[in-house]
N, C-alpha and C positions, 0 to 999 in steps of 0.2 A: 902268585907265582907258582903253587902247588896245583892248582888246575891248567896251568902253560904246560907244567913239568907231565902230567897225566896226558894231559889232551896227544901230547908229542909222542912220549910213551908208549901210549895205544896206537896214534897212528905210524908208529914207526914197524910194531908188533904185529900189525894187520898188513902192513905193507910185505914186510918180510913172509909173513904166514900166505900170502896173496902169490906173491912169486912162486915160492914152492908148491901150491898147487898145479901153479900151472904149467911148474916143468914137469911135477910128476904126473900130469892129467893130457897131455901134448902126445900126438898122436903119432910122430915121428921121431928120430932119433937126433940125439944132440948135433951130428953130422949134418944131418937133413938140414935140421934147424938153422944151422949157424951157414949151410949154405943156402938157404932161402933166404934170410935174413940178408946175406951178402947180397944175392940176384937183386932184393928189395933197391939196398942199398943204392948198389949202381943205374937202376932203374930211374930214383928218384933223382942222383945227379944230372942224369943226360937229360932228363925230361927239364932240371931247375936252370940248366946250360942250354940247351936250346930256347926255353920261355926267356935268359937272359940274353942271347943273342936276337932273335926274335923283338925283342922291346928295346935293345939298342939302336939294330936297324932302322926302326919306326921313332923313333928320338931325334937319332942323325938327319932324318929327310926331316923330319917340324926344321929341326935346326937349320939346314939347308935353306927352308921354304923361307923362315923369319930372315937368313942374312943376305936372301936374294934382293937385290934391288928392288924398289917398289917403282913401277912404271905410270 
């Protein structure tokens, strides 16, 4: 249980130590930051909502094809 409680410890300590580098070593300001991070953001929804529309449409027509009559 004392090497669970370490292992955790440390990686919780390196985690934290890891992040404050890298906001104080980040070459923009918190502003910038947090509006890139936003542009990100929105970028990956429209891109994940188009690839969902996108693979819907192509779903619907299988389904179409399977409930068409077979001749």
């Amino acid at each position: 249980m004392r090497k669970i409680f370490s292992f955790m410890l440390g990686a919780f300590t390196g985690g934290l130590l890891g992040a404050a580098v890298a906001l104080l070593l980040t070459p923009v300001t918190g502003d910038q930051l947090r509006l890139e991070a936003s542009s990100r953001i929105q970028r990956l929804q429209k891109e994940l909502t188009e690839a969902r529309d996108q693979k819907r449409a192509e779903l619907e027509s299988q389904l179409q094809a399977l409930r068409a009559p077979k001749a």
